[in-house]
C-alpha positions as CSV (number, residue, x, y, z in Angstrom):
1,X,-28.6,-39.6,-22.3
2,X,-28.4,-39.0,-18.4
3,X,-24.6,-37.9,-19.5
4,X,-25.9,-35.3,-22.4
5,X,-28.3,-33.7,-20.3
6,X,-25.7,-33.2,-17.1
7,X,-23.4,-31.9,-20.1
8,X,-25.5,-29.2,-21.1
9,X,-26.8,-28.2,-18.1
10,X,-23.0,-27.3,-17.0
11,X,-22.6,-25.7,-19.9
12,X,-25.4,-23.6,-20.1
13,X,-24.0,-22.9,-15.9
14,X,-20.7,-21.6,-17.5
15,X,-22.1,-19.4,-20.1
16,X,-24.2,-17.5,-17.3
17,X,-21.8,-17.2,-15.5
18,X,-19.3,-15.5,-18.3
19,X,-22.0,-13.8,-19.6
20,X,-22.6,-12.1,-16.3
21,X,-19.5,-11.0,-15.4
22,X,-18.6,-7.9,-17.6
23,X,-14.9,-6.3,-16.8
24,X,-16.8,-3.4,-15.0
25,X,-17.9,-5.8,-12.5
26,X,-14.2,-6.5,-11.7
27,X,-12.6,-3.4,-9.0
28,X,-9.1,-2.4,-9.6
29,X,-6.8,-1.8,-6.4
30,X,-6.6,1.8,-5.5
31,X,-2.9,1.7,-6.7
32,X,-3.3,0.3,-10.4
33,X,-3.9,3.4,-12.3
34,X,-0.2,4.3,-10.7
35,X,2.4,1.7,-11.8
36,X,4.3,1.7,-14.7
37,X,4.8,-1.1,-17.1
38,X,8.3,-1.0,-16.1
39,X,7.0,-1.5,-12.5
40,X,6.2,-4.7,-10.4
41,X,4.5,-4.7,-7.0
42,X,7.0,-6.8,-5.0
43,X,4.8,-6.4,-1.9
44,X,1.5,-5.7,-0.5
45,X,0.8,-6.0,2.7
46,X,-2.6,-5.1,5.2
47,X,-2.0,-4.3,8.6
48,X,-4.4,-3.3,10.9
49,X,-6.8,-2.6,8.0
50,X,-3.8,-0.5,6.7
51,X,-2.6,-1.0,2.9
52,X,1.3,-1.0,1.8
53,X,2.4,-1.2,-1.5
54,X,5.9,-1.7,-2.3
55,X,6.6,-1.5,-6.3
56,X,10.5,-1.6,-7.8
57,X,12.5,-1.9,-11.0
58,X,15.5,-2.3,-9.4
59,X,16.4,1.4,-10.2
60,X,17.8,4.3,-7.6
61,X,14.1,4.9,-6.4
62,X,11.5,2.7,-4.8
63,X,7.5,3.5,-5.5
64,X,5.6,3.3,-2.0
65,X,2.2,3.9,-1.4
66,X,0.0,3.4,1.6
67,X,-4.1,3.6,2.4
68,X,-4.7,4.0,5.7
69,X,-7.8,4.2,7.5
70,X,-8.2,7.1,9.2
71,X,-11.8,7.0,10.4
72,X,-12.2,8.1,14.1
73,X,-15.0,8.8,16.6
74,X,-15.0,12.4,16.1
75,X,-16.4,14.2,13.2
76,X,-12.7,14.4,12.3
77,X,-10.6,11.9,11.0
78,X,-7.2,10.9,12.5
79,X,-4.2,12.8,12.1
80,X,-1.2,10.7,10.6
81,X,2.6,10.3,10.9
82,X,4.7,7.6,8.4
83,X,8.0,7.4,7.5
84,X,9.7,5.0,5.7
85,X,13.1,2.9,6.1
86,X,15.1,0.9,3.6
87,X,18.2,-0.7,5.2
88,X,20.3,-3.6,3.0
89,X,21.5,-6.8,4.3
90,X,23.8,-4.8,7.1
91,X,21.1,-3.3,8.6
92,X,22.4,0.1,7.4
93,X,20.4,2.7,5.9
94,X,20.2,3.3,2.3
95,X,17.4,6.2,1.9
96,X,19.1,9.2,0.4
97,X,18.7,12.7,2.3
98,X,16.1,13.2,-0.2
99,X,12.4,14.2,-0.1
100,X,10.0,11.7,-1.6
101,X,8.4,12.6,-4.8
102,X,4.4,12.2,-4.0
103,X,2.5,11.3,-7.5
104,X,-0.4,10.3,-5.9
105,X,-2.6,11.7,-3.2
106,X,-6.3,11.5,-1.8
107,X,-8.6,11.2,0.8
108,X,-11.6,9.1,0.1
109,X,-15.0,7.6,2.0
110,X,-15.6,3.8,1.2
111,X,-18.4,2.1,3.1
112,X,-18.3,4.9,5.7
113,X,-14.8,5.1,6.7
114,X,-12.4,7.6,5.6
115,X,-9.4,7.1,4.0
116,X,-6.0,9.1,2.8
117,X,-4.2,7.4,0.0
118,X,-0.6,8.5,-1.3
119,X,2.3,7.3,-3.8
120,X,5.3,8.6,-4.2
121,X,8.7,7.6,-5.0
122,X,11.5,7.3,-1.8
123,X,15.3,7.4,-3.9
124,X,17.9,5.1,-2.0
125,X,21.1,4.0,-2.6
126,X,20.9,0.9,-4.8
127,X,22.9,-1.5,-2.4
128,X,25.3,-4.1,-4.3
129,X,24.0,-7.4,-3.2
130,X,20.4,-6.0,-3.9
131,X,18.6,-6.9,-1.0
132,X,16.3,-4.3,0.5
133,X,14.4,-4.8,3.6
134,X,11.0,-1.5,3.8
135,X,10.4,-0.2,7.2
136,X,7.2,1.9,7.8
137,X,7.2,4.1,11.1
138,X,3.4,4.8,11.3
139,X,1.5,6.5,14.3
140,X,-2.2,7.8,14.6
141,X,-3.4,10.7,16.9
142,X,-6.5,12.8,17.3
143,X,-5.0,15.9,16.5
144,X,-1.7,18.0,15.2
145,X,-1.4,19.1,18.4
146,X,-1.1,15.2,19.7
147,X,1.4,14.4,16.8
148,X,3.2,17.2,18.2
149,X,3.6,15.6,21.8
150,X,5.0,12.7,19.6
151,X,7.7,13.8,18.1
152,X,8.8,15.8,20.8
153,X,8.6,13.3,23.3
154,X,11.4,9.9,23.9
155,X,9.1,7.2,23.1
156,X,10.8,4.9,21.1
157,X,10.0,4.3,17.1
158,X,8.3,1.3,16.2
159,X,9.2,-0.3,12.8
160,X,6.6,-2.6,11.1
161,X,8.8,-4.5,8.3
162,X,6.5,-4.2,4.7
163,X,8.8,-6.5,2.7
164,X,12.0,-7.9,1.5
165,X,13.6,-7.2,-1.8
């Protein structure tokens, strides 16, 4: 008896609980709506509450996307630099002197941060033993004027490895 009730009780618990949960309660990823079937994300990675994608179908070009925060203390939001490195199992380089195709871009406000969001496809040459280590180069400033002091200047580049392929 004592069995029967505890029984139904858990079901009845279940069925709420399924009932109550409609697919529009479920949030897609900010990159979902932009991979192809033929696609699989082979990394995501936060750092510093900043989102990398890494998607691949072992073709001569790699899908990359990224959502960084860019909220700042200013009225204005922070001004951004990234670039991206794919080296093989050498260490050497195997972008192509190519610019990215960008599929994907947009600036957003969640929760009272800004955001900028962008996908875009980086072409390499597709090494022979297939591994791929992805390199980001990122840097925030204040202003253009502050990115411009960056690049001009000797500081050294700091990689943050994504992933391995």
């Amino acid at each position: 008896m004592l069995f029967s009730m505890l029984r139904k009780i858990i079901t009845l618990l279940l069925l709420a609980l399924i009932v109550g949960c409609e697919p529009t309660d479920i949030k897609k990823s900010w990159y979902e709506d932009h991979i192809k079937r033929t696609e699989t994300v082979r990394c995501h990675e936060i750092i510093d509450g900043d989102e990398f994608i890494v998607a691949y179908d072992f073709s001569e070009k790699v899908k990359v996307g990224y959502r960084l925060d860019v909220t700042s203390e200013s009225s204005y939001p922070l001004v951004y630099l990234i670039s991206w490195r794919f080296m093989n199992d050498k260490g050497e380089h195997i972008g192509v002197n190519k610019g990215p195709d960008s599929i994907y871009k947009k600036s957003k406000i969640d929760d009272k941060r800004i955001y900028s969001e962008e996908i875009l496809y980086e072409y390499i040459h597709k090494p022979d033993n297939k591994k791929i280590s992805i390199y980001i180069n990122l840097v925030k400033k204040n202003n253009f004027n502050e990115i411009q002091e960056y690049r001009n200047s000797d500081e050294e580049i700091k990689l943050l490895k994504i992933c391995e392929l």
